[in-house]
PDB file of N, CA, C, O and CB in Angstrom:
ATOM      1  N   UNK A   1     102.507 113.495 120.005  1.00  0.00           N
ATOM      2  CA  UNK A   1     101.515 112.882 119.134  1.00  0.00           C
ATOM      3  C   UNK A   1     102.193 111.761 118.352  1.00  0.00           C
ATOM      4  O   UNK A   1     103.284 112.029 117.848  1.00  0.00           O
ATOM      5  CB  UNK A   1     100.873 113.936 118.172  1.00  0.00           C
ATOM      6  N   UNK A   2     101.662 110.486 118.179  1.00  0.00           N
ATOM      7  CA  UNK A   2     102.435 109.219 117.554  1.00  0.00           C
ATOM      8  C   UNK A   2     101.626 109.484 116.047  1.00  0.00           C
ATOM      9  O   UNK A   2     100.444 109.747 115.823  1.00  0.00           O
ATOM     10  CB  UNK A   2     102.102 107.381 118.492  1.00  0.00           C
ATOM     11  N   UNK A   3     102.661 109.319 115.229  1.00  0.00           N
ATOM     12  CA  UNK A   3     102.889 109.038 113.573  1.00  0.00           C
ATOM     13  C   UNK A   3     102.854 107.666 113.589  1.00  0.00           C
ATOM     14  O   UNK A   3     103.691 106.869 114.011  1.00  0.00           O
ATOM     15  CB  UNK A   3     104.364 109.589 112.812  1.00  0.00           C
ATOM     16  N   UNK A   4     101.115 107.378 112.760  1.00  0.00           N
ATOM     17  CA  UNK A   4     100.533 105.883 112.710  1.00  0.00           C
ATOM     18  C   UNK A   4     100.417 105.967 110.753  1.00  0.00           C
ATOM     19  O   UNK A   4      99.930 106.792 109.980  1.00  0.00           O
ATOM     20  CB  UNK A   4      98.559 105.649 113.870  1.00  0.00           C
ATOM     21  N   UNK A   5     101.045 104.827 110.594  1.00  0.00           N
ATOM     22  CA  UNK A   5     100.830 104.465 108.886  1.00  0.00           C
ATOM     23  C   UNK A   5     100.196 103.257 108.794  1.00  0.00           C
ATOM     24  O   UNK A   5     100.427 102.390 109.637  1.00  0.00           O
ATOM     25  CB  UNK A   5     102.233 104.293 107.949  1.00  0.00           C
ATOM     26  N   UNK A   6      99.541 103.096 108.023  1.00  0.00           N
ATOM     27  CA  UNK A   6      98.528 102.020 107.441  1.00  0.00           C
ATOM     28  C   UNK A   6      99.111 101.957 105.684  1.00  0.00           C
ATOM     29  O   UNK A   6      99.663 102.779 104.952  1.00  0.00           O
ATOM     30  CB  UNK A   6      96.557 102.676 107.657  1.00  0.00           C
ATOM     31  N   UNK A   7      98.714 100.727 105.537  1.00  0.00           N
ATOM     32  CA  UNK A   7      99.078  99.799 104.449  1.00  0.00           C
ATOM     33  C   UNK A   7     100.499  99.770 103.921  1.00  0.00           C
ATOM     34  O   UNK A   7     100.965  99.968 102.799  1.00  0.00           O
ATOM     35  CB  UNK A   7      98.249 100.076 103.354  1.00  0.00           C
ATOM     36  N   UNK A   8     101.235  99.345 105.526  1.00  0.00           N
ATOM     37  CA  UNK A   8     102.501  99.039 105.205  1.00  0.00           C
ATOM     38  C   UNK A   8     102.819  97.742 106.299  1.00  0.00           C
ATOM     39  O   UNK A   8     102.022  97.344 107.149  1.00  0.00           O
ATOM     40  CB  UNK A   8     103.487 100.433 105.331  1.00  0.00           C
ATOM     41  N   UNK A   9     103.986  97.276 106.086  1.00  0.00           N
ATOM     42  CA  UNK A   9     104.049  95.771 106.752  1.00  0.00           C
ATOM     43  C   UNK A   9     105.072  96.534 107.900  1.00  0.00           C
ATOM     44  O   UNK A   9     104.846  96.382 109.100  1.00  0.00           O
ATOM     45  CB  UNK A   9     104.836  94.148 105.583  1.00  0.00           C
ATOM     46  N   UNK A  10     106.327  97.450 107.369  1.00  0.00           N
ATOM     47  CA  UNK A  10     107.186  97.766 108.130  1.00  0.00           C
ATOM     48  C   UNK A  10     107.041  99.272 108.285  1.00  0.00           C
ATOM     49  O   UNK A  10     106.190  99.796 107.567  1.00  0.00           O
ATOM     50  CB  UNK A  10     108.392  97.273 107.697  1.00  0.00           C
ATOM     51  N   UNK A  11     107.798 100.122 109.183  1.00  0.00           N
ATOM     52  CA  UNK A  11     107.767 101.682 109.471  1.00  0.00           C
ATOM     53  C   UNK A  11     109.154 101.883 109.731  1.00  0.00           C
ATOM     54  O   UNK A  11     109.758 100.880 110.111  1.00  0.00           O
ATOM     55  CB  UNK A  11     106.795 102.222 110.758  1.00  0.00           C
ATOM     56  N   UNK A  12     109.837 102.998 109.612  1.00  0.00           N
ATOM     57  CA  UNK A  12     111.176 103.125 110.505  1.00  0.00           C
ATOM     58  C   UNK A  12     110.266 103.606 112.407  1.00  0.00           C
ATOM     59  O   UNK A  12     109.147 103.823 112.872  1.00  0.00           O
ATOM     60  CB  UNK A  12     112.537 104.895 109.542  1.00  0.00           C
ATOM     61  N   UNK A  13     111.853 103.526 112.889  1.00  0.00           N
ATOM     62  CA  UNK A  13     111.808 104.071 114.440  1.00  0.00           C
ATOM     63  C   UNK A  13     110.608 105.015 114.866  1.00  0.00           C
ATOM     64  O   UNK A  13     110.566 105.995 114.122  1.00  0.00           O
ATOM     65  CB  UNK A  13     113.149 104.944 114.735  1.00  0.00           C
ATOM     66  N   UNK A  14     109.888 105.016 115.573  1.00  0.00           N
ATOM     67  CA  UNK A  14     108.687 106.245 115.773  1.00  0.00           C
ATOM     68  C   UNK A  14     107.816 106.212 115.124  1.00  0.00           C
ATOM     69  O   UNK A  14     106.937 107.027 115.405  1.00  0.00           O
ATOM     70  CB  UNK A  14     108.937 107.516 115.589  1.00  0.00           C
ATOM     71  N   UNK A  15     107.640 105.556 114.280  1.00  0.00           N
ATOM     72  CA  UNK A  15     106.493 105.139 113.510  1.00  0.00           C
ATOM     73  C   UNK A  15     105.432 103.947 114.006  1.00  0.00           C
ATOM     74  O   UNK A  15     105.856 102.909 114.515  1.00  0.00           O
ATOM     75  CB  UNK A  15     107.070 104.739 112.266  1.00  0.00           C
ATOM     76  N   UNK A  16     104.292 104.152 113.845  1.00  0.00           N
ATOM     77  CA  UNK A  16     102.971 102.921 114.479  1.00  0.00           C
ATOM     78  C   UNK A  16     102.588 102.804 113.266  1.00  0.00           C
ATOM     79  O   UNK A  16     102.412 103.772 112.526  1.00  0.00           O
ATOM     80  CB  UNK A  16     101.515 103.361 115.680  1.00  0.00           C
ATOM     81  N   UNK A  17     102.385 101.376 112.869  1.00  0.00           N
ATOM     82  CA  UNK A  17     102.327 100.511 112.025  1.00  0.00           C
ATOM     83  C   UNK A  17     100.552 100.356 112.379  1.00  0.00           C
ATOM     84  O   UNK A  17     100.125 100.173 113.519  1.00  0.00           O
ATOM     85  CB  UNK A  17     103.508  99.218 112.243  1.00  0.00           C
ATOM     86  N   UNK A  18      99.939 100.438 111.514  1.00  0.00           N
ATOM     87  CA  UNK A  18      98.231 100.168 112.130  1.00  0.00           C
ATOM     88  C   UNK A  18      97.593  99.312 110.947  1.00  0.00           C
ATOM     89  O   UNK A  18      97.366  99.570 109.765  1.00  0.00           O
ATOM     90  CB  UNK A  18      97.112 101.883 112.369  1.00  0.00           C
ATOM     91  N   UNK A  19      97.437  98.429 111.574  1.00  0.00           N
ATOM     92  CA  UNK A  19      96.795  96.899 110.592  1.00  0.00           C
ATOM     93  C   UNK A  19      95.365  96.726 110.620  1.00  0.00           C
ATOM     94  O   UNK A  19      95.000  95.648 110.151  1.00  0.00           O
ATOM     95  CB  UNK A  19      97.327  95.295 111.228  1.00  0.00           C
ATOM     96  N   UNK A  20      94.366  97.563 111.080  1.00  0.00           N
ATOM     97  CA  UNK A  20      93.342  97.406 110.664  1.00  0.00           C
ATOM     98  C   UNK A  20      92.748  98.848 110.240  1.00  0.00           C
ATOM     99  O   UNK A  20      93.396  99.834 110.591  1.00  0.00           O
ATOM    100  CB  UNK A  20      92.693  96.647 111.571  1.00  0.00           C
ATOM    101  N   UNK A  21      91.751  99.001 109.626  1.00  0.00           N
ATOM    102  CA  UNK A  21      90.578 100.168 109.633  1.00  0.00           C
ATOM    103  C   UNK A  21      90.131 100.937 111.029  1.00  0.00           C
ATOM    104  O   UNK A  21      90.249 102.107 111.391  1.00  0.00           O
ATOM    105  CB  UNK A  21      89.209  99.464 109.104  1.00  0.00           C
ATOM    106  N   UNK A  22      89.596  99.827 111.615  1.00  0.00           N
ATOM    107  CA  UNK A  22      89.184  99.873 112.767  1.00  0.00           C
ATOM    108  C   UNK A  22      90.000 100.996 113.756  1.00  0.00           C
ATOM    109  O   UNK A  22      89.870 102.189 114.032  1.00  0.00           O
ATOM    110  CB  UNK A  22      89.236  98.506 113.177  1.00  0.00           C
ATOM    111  N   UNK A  23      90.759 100.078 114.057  1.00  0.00           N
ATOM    112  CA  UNK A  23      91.996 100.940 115.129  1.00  0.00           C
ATOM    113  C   UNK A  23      92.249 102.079 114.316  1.00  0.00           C
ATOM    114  O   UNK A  23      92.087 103.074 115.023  1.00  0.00           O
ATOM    115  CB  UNK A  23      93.682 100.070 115.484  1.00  0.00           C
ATOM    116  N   UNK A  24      92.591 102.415 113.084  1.00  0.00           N
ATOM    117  CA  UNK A  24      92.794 103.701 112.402  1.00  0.00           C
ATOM    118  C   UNK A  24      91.858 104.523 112.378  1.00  0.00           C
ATOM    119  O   UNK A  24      92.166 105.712 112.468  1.00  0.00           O
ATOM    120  CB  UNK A  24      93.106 103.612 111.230  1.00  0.00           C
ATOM    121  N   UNK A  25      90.960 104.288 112.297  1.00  0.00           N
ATOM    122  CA  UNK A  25      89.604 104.998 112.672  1.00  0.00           C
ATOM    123  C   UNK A  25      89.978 105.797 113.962  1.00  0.00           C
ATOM    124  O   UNK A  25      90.123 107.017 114.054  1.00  0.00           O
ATOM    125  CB  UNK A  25      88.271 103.867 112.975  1.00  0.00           C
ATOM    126  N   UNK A  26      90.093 104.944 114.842  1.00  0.00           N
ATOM    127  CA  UNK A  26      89.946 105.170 116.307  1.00  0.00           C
ATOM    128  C   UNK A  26      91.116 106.617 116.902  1.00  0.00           C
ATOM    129  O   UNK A  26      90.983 107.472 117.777  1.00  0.00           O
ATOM    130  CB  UNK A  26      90.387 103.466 117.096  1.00  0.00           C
ATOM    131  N   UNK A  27      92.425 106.246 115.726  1.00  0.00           N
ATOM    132  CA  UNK A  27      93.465 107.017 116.304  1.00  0.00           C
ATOM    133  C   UNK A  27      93.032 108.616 115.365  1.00  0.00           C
ATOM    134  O   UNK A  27      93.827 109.549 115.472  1.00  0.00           O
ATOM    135  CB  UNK A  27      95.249 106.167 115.976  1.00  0.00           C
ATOM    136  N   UNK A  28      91.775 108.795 114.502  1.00  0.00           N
ATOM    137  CA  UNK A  28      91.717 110.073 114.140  1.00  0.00           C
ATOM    138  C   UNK A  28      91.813 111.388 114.819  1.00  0.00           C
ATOM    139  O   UNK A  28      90.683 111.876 114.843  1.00  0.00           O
ATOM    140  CB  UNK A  28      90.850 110.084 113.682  1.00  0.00           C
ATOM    141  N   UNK A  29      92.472 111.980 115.245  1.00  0.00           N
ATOM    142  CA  UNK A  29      92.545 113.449 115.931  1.00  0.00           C
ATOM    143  C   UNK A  29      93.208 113.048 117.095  1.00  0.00           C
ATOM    144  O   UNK A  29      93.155 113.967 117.912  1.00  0.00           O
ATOM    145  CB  UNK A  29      91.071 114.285 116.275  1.00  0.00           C
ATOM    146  N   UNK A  30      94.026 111.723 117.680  1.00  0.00           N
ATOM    147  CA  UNK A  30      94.983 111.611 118.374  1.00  0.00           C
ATOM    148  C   UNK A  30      96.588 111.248 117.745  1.00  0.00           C
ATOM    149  O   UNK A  30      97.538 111.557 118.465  1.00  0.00           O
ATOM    150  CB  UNK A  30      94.471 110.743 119.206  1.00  0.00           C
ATOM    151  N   UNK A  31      96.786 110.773 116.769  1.00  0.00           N
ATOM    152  CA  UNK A  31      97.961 111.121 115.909  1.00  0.00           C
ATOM    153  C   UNK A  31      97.530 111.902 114.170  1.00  0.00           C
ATOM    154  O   UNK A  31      96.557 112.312 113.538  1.00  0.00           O
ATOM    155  CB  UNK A  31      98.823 109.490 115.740  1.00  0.00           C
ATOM    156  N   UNK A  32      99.169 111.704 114.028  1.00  0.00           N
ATOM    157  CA  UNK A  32      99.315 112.266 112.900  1.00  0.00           C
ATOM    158  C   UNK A  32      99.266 110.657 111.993  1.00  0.00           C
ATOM    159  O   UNK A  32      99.993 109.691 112.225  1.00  0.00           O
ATOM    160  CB  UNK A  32     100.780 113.347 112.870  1.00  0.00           C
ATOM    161  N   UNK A  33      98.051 110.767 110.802  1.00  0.00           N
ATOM    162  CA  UNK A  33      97.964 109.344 110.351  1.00  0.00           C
ATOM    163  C   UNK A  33      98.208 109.464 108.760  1.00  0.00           C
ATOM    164  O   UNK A  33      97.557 110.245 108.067  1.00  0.00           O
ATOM    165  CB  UNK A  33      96.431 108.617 110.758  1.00  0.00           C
ATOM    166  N   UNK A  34      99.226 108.600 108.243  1.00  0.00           N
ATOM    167  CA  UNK A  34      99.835 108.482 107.465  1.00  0.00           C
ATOM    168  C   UNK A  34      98.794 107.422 105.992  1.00  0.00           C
ATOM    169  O   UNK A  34      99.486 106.404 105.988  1.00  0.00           O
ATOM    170  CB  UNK A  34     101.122 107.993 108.267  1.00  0.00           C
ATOM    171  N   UNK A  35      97.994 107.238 105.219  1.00  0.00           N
ATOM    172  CA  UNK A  35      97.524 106.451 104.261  1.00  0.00           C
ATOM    173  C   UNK A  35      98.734 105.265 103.390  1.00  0.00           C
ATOM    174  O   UNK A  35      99.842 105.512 103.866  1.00  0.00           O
ATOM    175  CB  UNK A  35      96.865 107.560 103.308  1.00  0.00           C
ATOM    176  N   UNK A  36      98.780 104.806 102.960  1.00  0.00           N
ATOM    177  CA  UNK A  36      99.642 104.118 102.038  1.00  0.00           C
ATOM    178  C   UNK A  36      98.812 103.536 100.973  1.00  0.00           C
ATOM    179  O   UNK A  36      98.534 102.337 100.993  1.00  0.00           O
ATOM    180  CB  UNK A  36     100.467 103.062 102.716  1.00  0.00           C
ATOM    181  N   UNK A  37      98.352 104.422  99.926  1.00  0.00           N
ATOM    182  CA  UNK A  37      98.003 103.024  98.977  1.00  0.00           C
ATOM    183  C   UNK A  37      97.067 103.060  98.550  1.00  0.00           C
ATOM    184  O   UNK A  37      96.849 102.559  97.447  1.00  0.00           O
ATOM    185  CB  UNK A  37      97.941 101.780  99.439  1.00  0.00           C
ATOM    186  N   UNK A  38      95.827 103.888  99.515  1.00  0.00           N
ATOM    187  CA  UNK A  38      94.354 103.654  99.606  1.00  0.00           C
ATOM    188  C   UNK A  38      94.026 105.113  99.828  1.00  0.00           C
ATOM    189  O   UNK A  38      93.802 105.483 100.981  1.00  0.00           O
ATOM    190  CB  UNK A  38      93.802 102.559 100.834  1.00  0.00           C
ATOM    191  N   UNK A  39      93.978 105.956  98.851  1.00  0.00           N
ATOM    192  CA  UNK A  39      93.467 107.303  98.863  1.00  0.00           C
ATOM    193  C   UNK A  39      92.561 107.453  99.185  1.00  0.00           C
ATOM    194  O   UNK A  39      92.443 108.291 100.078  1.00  0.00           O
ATOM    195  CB  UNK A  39      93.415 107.897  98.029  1.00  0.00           C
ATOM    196  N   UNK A  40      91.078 106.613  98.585  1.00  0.00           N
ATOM    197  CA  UNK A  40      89.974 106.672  99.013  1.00  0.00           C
ATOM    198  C   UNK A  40      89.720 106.826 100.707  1.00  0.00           C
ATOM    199  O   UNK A  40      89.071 107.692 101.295  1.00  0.00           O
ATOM    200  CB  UNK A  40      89.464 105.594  98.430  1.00  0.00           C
ATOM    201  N   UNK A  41      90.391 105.790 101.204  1.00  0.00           N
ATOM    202  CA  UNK A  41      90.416 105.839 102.732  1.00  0.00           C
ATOM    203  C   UNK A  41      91.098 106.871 103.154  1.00  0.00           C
ATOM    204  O   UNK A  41      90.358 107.445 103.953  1.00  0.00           O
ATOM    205  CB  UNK A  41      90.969 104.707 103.377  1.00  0.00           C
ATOM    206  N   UNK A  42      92.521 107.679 103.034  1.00  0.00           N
ATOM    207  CA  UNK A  42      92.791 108.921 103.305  1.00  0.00           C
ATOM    208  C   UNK A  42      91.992 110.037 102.919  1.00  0.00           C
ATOM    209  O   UNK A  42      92.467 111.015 103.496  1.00  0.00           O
ATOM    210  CB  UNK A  42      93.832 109.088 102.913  1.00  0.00           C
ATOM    211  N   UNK A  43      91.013 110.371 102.229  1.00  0.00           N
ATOM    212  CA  UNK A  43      90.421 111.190 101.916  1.00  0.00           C
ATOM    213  C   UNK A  43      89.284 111.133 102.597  1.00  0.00           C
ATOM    214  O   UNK A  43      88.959 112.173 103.170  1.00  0.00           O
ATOM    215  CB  UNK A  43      90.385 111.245 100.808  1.00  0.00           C
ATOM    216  N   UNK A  44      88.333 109.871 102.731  1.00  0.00           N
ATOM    217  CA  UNK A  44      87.777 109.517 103.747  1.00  0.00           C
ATOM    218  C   UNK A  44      87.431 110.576 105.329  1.00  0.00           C
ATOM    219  O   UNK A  44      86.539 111.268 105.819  1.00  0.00           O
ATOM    220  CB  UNK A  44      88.602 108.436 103.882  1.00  0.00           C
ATOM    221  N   UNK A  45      89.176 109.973 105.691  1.00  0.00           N
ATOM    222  CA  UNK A  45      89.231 110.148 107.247  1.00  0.00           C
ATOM    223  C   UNK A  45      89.900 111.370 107.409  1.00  0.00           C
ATOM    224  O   UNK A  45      90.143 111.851 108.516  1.00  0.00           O
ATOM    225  CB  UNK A  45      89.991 108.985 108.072  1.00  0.00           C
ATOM    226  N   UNK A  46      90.374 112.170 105.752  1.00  0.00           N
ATOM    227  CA  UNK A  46      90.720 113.457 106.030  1.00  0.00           C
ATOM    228  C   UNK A  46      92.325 113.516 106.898  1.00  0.00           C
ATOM    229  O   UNK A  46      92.732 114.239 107.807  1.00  0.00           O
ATOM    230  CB  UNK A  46      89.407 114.072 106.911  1.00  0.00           C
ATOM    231  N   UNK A  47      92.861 112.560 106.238  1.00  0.00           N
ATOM    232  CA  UNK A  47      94.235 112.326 106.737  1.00  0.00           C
ATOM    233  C   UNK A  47      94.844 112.373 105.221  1.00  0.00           C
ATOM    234  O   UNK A  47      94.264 112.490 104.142  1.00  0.00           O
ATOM    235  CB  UNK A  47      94.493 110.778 107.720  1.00  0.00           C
ATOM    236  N   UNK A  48      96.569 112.204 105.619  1.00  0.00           N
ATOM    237  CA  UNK A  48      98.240 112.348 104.527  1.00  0.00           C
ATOM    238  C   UNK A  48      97.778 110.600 103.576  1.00  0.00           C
ATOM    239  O   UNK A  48      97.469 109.459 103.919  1.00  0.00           O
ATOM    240  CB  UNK A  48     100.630 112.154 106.085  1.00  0.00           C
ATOM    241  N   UNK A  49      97.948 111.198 102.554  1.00  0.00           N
ATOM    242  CA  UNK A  49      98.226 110.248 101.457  1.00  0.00           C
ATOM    243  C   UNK A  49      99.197 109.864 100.947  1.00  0.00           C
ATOM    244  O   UNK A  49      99.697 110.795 100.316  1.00  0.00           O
ATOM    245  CB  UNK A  49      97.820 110.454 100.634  1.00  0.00           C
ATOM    246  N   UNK A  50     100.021 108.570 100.829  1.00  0.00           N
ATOM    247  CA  UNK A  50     101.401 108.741 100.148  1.00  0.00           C
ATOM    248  C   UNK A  50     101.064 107.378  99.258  1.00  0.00           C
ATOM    249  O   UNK A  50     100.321 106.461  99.608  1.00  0.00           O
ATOM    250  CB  UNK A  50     102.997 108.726 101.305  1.00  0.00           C
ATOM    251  N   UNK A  51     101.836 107.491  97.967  1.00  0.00           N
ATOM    252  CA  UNK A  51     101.485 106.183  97.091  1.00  0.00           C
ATOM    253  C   UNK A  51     102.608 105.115  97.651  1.00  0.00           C
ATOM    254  O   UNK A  51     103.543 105.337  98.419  1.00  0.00           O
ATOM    255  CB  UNK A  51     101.651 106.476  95.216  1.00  0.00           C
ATOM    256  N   UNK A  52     102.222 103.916  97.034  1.00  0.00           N
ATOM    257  CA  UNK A  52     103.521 102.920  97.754  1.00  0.00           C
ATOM    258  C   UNK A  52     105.071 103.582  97.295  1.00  0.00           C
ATOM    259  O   UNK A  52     106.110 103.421  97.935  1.00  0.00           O
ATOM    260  CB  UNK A  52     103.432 100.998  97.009  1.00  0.00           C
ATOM    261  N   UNK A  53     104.943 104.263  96.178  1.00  0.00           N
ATOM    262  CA  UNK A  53     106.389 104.582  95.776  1.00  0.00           C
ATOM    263  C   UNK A  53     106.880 105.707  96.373  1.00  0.00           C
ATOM    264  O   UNK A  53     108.079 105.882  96.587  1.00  0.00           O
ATOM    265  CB  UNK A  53     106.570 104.772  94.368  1.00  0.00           C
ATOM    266  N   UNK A  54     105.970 106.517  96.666  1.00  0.00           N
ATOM    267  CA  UNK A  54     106.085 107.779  97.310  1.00  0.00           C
ATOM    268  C   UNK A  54     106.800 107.545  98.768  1.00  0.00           C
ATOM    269  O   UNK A  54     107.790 108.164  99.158  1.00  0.00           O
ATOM    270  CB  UNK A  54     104.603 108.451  97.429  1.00  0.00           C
ATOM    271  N   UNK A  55     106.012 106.397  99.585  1.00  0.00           N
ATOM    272  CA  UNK A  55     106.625 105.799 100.771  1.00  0.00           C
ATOM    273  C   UNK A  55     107.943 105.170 100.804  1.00  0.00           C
ATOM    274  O   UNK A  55     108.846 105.322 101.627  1.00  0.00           O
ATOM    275  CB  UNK A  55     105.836 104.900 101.192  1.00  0.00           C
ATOM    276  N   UNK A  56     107.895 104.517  99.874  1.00  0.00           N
ATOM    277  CA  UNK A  56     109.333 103.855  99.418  1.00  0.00           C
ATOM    278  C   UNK A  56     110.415 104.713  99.687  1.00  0.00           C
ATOM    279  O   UNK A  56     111.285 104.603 100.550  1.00  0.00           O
ATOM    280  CB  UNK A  56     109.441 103.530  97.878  1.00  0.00           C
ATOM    281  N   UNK A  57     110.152 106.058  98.365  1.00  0.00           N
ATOM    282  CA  UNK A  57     111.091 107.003  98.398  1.00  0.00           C
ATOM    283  C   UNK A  57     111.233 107.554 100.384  1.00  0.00           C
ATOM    284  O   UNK A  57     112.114 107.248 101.189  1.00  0.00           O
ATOM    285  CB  UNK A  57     110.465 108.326  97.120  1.00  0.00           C
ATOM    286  N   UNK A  58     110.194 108.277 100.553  1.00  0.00           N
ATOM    287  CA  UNK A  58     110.066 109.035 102.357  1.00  0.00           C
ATOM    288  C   UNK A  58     111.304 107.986 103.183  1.00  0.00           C
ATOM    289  O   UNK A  58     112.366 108.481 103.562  1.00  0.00           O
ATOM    290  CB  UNK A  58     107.856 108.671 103.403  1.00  0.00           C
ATOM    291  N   UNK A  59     111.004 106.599 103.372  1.00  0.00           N
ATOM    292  CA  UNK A  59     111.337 105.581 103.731  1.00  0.00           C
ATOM    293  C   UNK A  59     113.305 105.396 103.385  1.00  0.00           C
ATOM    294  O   UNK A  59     114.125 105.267 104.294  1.00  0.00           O
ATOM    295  CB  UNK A  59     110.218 104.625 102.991  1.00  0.00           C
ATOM    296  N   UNK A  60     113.510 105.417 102.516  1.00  0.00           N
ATOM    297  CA  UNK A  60     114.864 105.139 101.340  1.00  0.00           C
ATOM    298  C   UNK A  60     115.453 106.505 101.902  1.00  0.00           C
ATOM    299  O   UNK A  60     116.614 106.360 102.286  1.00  0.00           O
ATOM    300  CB  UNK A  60     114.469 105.090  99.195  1.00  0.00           C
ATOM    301  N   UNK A  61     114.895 107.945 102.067  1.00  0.00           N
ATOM    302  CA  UNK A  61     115.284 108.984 102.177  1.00  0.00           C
ATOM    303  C   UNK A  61     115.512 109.130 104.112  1.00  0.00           C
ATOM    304  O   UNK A  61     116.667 109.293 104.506  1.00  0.00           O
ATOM    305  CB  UNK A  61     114.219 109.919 101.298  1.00  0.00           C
ATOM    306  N   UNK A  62     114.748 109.081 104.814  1.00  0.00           N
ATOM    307  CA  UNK A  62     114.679 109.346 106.061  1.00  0.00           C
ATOM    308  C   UNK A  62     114.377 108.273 106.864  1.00  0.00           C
ATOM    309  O   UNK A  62     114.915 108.770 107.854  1.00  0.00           O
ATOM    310  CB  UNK A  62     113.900 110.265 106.245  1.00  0.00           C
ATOM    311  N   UNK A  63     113.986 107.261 107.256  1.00  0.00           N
ATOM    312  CA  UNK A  63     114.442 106.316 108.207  1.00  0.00           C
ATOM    313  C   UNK A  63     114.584 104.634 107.319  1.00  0.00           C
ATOM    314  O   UNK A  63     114.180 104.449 106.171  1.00  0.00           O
ATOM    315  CB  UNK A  63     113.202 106.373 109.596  1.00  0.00           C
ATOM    316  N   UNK A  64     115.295 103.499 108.257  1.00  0.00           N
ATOM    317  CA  UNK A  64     116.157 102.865 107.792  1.00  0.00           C
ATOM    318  C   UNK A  64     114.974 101.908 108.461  1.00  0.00           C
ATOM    319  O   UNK A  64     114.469 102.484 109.424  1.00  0.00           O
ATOM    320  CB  UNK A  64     117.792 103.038 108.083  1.00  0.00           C
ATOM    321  N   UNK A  65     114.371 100.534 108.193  1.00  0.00           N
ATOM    322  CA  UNK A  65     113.516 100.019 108.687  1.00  0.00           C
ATOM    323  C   UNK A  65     114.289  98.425 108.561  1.00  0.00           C
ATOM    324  O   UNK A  65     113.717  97.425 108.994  1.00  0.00           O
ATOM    325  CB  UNK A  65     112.116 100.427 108.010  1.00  0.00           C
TER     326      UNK A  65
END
């Protein structure tokens, strides 16, 4: 299953970077989908929420981008 994040410019290794709504929409119940930023929309689509700092930290802690 591919780990897709939205409202970020960069991801580390294994990570899918997803730049629109649209396509994020689309990948619901085929990956694991990551929010950045926009709770409303993670809560929404019933997907992981992380704040920009929260990502920062995940990011700073576990992969190198």
């Amino acid at each position: 299953m591919d780990v897709a994040v939205y409202g970020v410019e960069e991801a580390p290794p294994g990570f899918r970077v997803v730049k629109s709504v649209e396509e994020l929409r689309s990948l619901v119940g085929k990956a694991f989908i990551v929010v950045v930023g926009d709770e409303g929309l993670a809560e929404e689509l019933g997907v992981a929420y992380l704040t920009r700092e929260e990502w920062g930290e995940f990011v700073r802690r576990y992969g190198k981008i």
